[in-house]
mmCIF file as gemmi writes it, N, C-alpha and C atoms, coordinates in Angstrom:
data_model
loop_
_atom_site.group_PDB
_atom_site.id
_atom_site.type_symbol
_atom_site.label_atom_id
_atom_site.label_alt_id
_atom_site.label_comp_id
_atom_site.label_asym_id
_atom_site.label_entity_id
_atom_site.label_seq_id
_atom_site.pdbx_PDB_ins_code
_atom_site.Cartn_x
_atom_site.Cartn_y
_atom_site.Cartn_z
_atom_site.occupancy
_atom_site.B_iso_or_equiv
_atom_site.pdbx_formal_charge
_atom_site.auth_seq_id
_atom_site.auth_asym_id
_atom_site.pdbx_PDB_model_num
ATOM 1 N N . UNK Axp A 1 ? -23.784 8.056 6.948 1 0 ? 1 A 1
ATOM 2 C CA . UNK Axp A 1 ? -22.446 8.518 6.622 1 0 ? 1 A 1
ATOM 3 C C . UNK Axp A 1 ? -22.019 9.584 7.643 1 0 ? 1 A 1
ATOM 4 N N . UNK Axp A 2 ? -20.64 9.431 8.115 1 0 ? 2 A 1
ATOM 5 C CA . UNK Axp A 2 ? -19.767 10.295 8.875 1 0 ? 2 A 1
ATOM 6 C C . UNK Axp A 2 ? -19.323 11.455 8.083 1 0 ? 2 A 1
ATOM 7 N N . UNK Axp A 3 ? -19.687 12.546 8.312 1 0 ? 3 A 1
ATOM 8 C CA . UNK Axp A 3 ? -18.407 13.855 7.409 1 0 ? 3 A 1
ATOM 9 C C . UNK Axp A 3 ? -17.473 14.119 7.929 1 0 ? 3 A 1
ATOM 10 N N . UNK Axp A 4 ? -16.377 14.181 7.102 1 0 ? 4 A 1
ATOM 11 C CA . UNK Axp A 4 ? -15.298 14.367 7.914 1 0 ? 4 A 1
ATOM 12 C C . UNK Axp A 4 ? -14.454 15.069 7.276 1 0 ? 4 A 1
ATOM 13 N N . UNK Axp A 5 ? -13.345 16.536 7.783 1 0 ? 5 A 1
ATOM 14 C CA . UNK Axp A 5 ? -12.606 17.495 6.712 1 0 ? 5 A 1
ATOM 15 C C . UNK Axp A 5 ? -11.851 16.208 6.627 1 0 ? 5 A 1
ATOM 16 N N . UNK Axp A 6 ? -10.954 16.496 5.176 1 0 ? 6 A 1
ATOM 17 C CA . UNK Axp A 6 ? -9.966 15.757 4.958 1 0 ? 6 A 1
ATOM 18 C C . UNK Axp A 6 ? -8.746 16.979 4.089 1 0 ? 6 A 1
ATOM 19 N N . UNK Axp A 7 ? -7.997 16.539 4.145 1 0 ? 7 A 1
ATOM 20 C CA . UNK Axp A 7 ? -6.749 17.245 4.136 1 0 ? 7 A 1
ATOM 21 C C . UNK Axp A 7 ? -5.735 16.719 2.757 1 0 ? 7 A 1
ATOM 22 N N . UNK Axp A 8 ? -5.043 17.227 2.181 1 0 ? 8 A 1
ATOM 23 C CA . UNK Axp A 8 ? -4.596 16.443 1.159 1 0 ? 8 A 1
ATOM 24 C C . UNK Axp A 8 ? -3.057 16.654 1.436 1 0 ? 8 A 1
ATOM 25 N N . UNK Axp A 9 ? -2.1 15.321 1.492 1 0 ? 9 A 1
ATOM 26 C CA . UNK Axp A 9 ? -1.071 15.569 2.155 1 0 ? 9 A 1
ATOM 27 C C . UNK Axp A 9 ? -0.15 14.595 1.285 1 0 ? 9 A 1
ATOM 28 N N . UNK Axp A 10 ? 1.258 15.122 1.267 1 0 ? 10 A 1
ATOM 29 C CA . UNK Axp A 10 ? 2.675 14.755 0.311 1 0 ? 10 A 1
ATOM 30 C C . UNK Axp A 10 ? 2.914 13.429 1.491 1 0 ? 10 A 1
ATOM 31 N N . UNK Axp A 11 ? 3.178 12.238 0.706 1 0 ? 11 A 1
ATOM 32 C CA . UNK Axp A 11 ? 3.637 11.328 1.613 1 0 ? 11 A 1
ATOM 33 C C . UNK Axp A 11 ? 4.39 10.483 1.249 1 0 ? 11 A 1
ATOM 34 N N . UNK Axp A 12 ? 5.838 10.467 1.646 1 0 ? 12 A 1
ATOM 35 C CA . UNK Axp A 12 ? 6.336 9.335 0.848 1 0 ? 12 A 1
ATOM 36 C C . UNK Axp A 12 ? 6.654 7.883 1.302 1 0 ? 12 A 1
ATOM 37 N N . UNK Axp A 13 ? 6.421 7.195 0.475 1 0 ? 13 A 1
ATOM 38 C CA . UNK Axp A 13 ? 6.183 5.586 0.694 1 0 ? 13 A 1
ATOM 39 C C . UNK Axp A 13 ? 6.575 4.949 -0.058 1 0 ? 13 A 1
ATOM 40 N N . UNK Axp A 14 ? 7.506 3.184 0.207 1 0 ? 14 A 1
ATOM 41 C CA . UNK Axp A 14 ? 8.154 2.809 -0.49 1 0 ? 14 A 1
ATOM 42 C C . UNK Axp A 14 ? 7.374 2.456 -2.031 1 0 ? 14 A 1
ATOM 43 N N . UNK Axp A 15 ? 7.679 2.388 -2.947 1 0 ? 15 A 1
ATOM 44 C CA . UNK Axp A 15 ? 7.344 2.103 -4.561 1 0 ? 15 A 1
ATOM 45 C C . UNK Axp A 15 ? 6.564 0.726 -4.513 1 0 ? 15 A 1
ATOM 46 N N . UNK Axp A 16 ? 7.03 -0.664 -4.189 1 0 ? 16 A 1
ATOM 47 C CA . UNK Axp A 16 ? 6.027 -1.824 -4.709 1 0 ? 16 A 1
ATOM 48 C C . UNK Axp A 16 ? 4.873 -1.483 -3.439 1 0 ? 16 A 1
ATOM 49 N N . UNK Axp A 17 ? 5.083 -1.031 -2.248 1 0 ? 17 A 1
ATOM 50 C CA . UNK Axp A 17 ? 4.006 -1.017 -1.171 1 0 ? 17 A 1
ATOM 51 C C . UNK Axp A 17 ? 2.973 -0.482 -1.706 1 0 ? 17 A 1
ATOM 52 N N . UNK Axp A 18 ? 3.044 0.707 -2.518 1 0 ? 18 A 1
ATOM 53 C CA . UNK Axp A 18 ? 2.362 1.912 -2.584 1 0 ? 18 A 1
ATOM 54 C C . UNK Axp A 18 ? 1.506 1.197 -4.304 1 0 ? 18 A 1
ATOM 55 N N . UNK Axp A 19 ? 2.309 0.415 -5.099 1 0 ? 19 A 1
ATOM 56 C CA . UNK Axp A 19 ? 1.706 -0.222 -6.039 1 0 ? 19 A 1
ATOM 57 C C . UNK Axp A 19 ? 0.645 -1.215 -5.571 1 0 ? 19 A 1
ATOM 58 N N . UNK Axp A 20 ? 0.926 -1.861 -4.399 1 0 ? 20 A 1
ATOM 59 C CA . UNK Axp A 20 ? -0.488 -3.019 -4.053 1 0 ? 20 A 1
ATOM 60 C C . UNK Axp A 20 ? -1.234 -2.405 -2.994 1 0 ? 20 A 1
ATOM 61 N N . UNK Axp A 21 ? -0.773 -1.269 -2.293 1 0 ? 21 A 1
ATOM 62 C CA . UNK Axp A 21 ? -1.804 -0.431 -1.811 1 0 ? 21 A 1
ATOM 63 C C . UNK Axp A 21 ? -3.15 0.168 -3.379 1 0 ? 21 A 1
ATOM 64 N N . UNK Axp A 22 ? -2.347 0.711 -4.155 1 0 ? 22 A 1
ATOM 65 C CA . UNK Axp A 22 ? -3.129 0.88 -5.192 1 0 ? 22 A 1
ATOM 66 C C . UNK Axp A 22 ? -4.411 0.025 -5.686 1 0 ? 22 A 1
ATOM 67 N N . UNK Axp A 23 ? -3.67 -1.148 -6.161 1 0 ? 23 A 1
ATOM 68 C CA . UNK Axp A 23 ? -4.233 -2.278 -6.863 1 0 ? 23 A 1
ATOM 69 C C . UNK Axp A 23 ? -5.214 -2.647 -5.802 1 0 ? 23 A 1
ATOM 70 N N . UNK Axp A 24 ? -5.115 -2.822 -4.873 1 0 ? 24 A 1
ATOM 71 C CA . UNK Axp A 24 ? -6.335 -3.387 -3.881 1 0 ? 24 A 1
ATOM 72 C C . UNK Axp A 24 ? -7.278 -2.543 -3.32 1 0 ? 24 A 1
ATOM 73 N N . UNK Axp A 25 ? -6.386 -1.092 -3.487 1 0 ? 25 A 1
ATOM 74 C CA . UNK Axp A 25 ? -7.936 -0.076 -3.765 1 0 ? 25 A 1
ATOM 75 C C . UNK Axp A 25 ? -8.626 -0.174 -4.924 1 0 ? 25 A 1
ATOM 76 N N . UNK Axp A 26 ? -8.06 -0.127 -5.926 1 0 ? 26 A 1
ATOM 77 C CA . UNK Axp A 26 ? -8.845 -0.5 -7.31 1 0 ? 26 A 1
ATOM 78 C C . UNK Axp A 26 ? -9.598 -1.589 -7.563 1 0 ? 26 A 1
ATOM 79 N N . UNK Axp A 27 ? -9.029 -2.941 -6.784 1 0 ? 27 A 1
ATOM 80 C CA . UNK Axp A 27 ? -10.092 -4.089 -6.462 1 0 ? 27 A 1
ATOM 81 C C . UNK Axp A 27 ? -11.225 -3.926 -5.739 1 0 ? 27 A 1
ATOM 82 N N . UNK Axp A 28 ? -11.23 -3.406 -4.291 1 0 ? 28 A 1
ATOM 83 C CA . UNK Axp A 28 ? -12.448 -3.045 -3.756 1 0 ? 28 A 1
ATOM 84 C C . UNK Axp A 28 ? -13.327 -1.561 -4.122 1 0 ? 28 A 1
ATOM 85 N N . UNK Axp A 29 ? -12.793 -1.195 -5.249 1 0 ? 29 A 1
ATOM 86 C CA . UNK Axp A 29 ? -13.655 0.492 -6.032 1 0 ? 29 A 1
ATOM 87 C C . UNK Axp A 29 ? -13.205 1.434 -4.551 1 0 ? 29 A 1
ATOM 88 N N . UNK Axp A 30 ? -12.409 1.432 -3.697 1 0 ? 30 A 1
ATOM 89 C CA . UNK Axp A 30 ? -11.916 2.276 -2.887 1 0 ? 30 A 1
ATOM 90 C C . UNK Axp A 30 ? -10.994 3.17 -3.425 1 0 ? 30 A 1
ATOM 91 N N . UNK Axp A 31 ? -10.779 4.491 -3.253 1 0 ? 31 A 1
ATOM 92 C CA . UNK Axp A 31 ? -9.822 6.017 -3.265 1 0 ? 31 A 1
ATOM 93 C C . UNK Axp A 31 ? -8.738 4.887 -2.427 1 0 ? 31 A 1
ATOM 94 N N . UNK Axp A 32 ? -7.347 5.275 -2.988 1 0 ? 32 A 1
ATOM 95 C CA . UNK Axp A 32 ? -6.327 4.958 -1.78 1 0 ? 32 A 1
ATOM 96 C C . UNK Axp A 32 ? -6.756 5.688 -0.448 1 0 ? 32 A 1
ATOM 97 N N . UNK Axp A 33 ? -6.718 7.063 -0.775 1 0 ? 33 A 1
ATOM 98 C CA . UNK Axp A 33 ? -7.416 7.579 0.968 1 0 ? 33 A 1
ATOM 99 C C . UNK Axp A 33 ? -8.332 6.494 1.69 1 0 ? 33 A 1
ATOM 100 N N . UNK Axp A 34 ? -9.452 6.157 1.366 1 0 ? 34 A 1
ATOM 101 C CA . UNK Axp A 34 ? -10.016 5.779 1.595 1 0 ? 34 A 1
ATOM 102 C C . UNK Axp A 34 ? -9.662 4.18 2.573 1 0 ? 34 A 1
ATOM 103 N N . UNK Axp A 35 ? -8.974 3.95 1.967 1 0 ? 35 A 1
ATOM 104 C CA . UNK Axp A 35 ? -8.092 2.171 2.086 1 0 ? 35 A 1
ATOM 105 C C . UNK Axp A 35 ? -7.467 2.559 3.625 1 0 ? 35 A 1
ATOM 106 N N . UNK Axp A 36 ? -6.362 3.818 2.976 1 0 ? 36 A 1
ATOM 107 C CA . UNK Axp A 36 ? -5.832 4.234 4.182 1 0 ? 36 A 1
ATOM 108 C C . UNK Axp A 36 ? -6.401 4.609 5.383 1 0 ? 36 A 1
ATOM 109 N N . UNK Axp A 37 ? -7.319 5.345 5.218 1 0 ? 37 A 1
ATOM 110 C CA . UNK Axp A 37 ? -8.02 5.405 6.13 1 0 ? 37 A 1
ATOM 111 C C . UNK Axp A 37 ? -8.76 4.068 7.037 1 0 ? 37 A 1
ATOM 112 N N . UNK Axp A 38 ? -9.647 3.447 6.506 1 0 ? 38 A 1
ATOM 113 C CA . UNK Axp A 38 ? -9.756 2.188 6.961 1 0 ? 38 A 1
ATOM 114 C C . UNK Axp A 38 ? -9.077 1.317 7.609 1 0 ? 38 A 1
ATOM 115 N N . UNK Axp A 39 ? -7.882 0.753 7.065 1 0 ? 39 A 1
ATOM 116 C CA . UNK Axp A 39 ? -6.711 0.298 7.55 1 0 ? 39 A 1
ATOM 117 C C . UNK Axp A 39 ? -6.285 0.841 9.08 1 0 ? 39 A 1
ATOM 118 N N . UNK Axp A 40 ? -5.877 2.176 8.826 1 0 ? 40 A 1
ATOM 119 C CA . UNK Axp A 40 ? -5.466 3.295 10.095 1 0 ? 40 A 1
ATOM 120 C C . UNK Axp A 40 ? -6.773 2.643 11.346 1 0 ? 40 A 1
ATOM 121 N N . UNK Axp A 41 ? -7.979 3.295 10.671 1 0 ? 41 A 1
ATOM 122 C CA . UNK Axp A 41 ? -9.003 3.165 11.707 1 0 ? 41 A 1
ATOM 123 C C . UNK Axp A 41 ? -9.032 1.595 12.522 1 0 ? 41 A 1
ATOM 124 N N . UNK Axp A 42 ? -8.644 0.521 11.716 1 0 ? 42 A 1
ATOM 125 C CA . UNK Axp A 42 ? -8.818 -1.213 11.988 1 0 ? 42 A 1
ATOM 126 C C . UNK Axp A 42 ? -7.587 -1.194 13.059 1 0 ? 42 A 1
ATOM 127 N N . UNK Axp A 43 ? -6.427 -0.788 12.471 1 0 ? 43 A 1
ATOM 128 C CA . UNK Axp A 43 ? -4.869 -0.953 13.937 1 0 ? 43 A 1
ATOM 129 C C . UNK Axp A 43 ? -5.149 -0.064 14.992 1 0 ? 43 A 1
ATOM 130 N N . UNK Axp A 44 ? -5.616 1.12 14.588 1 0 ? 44 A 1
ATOM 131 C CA . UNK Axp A 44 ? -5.546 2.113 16.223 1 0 ? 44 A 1
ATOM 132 C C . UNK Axp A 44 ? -6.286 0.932 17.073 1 0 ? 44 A 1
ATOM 133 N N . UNK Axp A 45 ? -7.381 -0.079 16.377 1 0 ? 45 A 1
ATOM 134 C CA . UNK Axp A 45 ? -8.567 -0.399 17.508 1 0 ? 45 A 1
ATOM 135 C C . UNK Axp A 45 ? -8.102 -2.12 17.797 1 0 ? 45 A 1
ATOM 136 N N . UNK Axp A 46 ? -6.689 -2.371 17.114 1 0 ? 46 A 1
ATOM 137 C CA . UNK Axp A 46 ? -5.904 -3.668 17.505 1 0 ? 46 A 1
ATOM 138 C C . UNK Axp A 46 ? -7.336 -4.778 16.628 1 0 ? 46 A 1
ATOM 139 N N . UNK Axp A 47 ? -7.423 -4.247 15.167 1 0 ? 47 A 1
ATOM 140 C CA . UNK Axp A 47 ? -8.717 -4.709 14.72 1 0 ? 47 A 1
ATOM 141 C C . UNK Axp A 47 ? -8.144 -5.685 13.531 1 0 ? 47 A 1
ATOM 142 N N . UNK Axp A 48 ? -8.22 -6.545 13.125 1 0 ? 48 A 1
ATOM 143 C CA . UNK Axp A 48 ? -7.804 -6.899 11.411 1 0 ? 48 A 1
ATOM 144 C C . UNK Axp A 48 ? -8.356 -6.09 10.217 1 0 ? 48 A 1
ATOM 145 N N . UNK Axp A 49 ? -7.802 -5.62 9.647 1 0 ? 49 A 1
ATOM 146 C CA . UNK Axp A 49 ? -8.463 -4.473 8.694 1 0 ? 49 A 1
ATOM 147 C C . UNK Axp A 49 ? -8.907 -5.629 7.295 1 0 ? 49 A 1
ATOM 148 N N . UNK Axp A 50 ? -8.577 -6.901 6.898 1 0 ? 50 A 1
ATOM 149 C CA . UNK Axp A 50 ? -8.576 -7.398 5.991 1 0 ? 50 A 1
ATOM 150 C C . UNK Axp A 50 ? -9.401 -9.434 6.407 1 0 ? 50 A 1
ATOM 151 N N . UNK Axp A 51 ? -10.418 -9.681 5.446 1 0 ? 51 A 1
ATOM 152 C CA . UNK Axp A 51 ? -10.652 -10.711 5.27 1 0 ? 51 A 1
ATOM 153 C C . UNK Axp A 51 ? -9.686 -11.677 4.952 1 0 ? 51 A 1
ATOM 154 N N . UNK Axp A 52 ? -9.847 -13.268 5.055 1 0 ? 52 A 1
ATOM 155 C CA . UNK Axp A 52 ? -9.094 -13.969 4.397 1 0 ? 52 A 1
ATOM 156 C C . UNK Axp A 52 ? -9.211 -13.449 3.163 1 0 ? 52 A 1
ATOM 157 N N . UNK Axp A 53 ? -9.999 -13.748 2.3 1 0 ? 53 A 1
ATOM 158 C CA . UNK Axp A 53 ? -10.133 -13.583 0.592 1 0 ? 53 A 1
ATOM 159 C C . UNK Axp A 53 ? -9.385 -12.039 0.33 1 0 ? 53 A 1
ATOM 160 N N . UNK Axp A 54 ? -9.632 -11.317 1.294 1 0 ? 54 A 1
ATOM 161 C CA . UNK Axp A 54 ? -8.738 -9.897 0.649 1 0 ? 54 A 1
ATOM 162 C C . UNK Axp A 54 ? -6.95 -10.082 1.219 1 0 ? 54 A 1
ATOM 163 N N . UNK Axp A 55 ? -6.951 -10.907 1.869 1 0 ? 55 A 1
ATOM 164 C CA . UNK Axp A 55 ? -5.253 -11.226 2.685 1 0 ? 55 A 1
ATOM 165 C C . UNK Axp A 55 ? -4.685 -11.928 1.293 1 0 ? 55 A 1
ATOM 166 N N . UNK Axp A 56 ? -5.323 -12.915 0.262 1 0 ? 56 A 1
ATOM 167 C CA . UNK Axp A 56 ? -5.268 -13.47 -0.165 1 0 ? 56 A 1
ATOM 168 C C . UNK Axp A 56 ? -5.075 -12.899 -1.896 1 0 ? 56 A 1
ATOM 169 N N . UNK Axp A 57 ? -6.181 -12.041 -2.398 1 0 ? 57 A 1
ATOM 170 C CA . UNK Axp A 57 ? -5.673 -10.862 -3.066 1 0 ? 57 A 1
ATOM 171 C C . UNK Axp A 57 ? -4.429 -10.05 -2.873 1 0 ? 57 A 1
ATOM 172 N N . UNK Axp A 58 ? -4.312 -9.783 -1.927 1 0 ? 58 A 1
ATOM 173 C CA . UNK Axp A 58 ? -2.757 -8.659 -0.926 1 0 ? 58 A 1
ATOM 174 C C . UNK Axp A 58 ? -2.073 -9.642 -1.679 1 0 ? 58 A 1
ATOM 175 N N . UNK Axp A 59 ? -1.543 -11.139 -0.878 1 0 ? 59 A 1
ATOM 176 C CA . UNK Axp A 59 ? -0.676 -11.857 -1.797 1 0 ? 59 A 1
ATOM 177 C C . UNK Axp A 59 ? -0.531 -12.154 -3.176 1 0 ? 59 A 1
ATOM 178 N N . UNK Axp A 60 ? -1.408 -12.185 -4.209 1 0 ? 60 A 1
ATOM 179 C CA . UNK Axp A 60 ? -1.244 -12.127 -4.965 1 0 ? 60 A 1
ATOM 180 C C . UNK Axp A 60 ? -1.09 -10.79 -6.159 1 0 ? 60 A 1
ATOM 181 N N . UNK Axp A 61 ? -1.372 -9.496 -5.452 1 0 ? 61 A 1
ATOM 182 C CA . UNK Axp A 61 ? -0.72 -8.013 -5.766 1 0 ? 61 A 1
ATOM 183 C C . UNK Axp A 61 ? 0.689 -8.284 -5.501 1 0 ? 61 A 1
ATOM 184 N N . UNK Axp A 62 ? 1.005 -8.944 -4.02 1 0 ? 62 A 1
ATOM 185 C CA . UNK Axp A 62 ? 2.233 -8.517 -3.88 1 0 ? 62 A 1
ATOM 186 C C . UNK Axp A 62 ? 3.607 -9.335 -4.831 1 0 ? 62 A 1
ATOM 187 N N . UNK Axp A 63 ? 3.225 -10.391 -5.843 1 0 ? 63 A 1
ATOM 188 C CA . UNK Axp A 63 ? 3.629 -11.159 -6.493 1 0 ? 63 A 1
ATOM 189 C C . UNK Axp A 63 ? 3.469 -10.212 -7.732 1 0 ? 63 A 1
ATOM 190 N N . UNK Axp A 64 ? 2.799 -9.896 -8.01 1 0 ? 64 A 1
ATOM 191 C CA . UNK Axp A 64 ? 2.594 -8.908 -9.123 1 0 ? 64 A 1
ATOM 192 C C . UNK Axp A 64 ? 3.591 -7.697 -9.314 1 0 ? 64 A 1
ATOM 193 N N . UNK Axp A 65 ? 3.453 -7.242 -8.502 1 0 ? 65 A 1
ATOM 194 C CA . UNK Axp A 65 ? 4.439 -5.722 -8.394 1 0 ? 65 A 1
ATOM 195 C C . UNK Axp A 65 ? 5.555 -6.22 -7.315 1 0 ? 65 A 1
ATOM 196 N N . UNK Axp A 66 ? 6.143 -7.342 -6.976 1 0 ? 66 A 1
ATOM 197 C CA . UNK Axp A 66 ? 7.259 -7.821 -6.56 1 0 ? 66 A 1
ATOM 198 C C . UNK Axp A 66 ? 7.775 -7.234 -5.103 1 0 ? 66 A 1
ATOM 199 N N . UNK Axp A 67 ? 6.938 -6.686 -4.215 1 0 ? 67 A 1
ATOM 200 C CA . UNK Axp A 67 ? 7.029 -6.723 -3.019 1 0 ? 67 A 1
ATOM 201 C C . UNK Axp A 67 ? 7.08 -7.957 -2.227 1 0 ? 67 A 1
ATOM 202 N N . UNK Axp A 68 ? 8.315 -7.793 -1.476 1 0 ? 68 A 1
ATOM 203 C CA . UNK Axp A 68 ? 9.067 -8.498 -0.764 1 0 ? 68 A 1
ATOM 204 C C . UNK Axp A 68 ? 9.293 -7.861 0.709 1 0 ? 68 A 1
ATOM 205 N N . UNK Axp A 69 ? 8.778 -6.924 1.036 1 0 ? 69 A 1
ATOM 206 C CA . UNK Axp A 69 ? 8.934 -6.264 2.466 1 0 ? 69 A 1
ATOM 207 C C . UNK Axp A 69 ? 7.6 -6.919 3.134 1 0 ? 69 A 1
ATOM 208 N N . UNK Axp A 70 ? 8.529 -7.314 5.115 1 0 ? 70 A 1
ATOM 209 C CA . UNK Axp A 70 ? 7.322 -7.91 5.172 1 0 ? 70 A 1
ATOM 210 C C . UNK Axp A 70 ? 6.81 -7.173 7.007 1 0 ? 70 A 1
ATOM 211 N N . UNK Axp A 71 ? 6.35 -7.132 7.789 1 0 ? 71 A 1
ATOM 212 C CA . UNK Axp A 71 ? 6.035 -6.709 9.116 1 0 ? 71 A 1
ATOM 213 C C . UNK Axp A 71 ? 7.618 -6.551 10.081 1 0 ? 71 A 1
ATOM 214 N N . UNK Axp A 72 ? 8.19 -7.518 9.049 1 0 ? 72 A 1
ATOM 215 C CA . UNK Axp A 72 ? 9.683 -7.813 10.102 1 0 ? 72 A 1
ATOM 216 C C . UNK Axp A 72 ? 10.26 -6.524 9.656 1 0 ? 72 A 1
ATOM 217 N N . UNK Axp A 73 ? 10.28 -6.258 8.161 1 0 ? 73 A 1
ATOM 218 C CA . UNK Axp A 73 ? 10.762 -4.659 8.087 1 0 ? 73 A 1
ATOM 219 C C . UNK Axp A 73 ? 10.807 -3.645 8.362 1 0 ? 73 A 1
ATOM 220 N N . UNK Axp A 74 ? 9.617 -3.247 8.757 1 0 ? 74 A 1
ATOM 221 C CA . UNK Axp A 74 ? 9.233 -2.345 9.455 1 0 ? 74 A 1
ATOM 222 C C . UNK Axp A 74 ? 10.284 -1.39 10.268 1 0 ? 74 A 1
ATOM 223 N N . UNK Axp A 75 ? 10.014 -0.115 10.155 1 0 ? 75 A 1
ATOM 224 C CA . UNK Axp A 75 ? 11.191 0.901 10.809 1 0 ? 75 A 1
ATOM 225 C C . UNK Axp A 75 ? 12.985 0.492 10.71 1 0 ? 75 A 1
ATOM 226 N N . UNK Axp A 76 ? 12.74 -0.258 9.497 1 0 ? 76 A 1
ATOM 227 C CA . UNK Axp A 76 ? 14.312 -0.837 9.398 1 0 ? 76 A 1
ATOM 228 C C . UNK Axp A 76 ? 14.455 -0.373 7.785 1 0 ? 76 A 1
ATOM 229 N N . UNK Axp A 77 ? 13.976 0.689 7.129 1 0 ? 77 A 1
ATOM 230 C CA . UNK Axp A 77 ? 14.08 0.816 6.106 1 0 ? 77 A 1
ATOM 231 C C . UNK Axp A 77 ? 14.466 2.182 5.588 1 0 ? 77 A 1
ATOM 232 N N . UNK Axp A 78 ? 15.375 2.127 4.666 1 0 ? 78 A 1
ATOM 233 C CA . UNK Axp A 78 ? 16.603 3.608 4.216 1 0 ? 78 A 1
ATOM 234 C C . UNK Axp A 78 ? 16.04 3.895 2.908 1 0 ? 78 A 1
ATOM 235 N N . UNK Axp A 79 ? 15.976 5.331 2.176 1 0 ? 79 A 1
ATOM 236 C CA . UNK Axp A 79 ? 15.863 5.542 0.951 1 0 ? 79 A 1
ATOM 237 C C . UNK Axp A 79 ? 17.382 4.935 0.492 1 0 ? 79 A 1
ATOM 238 N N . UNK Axp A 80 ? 16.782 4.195 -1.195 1 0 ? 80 A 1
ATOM 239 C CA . UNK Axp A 80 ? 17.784 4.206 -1.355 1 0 ? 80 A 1
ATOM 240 C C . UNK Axp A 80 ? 17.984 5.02 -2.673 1 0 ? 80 A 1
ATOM 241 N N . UNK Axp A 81 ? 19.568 5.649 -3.15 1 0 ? 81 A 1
ATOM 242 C CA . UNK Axp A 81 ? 19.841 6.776 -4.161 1 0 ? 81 A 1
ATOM 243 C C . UNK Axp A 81 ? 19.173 7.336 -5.179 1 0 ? 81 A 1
ATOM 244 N N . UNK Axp A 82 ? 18.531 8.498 -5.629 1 0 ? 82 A 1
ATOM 245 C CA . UNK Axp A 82 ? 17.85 8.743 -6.251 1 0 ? 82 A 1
ATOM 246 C C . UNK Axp A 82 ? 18.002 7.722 -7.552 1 0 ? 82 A 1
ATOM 247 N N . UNK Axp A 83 ? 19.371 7.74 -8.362 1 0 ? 83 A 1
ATOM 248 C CA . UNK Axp A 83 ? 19.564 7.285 -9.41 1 0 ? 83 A 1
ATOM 249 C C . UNK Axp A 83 ? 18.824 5.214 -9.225 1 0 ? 83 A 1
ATOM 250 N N . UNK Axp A 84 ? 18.913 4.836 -8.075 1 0 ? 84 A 1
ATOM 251 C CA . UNK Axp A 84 ? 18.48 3.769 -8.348 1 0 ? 84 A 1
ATOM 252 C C . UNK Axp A 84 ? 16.824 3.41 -7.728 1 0 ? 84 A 1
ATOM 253 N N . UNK Axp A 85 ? 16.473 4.154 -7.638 1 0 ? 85 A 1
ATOM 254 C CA . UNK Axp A 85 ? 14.691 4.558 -7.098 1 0 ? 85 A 1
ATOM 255 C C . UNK Axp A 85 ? 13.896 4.718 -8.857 1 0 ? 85 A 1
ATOM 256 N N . UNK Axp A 86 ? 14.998 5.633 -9.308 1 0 ? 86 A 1
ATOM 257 C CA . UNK Axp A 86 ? 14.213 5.947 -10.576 1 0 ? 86 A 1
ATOM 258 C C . UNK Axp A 86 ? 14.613 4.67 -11.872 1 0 ? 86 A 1
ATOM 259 N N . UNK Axp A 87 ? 15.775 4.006 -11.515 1 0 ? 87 A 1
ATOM 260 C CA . UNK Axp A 87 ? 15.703 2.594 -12.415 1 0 ? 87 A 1
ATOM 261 C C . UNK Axp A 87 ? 14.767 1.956 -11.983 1 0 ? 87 A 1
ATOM 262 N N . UNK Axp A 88 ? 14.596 1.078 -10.2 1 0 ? 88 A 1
ATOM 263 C CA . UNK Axp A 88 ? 13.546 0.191 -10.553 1 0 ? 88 A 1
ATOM 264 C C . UNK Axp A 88 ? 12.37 0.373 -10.477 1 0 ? 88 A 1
ATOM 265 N N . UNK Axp A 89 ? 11.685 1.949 -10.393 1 0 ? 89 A 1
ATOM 266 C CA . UNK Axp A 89 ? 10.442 2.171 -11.072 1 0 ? 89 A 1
ATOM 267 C C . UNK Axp A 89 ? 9.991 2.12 -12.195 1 0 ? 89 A 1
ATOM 268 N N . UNK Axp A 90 ? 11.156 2.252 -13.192 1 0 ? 90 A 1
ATOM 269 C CA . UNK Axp A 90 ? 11.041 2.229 -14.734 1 0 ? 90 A 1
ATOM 270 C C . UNK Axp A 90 ? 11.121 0.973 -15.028 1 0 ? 90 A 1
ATOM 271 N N . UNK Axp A 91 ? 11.956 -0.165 -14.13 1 0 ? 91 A 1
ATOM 272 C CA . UNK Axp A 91 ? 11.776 -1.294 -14.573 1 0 ? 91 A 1
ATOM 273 C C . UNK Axp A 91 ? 10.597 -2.37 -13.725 1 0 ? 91 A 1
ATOM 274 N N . UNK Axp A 92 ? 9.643 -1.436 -12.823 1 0 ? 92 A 1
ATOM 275 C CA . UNK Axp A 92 ? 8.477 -2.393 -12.197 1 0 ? 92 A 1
ATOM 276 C C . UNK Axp A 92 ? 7.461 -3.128 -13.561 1 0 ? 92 A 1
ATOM 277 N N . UNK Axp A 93 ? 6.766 -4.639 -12.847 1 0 ? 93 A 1
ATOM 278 C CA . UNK Axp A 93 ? 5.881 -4.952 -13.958 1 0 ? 93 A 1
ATOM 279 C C . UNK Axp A 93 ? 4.935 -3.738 -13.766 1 0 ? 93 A 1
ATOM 280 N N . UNK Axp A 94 ? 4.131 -3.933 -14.664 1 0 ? 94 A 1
ATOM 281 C CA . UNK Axp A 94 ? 2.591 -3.157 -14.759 1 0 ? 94 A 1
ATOM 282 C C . UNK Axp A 94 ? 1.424 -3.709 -14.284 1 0 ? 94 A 1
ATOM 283 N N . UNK Axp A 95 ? 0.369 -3.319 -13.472 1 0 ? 95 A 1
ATOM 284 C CA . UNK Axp A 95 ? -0.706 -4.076 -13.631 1 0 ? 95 A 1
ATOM 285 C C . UNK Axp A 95 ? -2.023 -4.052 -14.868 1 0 ? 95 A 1
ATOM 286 N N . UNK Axp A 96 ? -2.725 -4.242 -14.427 1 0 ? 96 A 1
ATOM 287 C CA . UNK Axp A 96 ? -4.157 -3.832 -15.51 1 0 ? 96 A 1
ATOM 288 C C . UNK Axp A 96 ? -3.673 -2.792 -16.478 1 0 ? 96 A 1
């Protein structure tokens, strides 16, 4: 094992992303940090961070919690109004 400080930091990220980021840490017993981290470490090195069978999980989280954003989105994306951030969080499915 590597030690490494870690830092605990406010980050905001869109709502269904951040739900199947969740869920697929909770599938592999990973901390979201942890995921994140991994992930981070797999692109700096132009690496695939994910198996078929876990690409394959991803899709079926992302059917779950109704993410629809896809690579094409990317840096093309606006908050949108508080008042409607806090409806469709109240109206996301649930998982487990």
């Amino acid at each position: 094992m590597i030690e490494v400080k870690r830092v605990q930091t406010g980050v905001r990220i869109e709502a269904t992303l951040l739900k199947v980021l969740k869920g697929l840490a909770e599938s592999k017993d990973l901390s979201l940090g942890d995921l994140l981290e991994g992930i981070c470490l797999h692109a700096f090195e132009g690496k695939a961070p994910f198996s078929r069978a876990t690409r394959a999980r991803i899709g079926q989280l992302r059917q779950v919690y109704g993410l629809k954003l896809t690579a094409a989105d990317s840096h093309r994306l606006a908050d949108a109004p508080r008042r409607a951030v806090r409806r469709a969080v109240r109206h996301m499915p649930r998982g487990r």
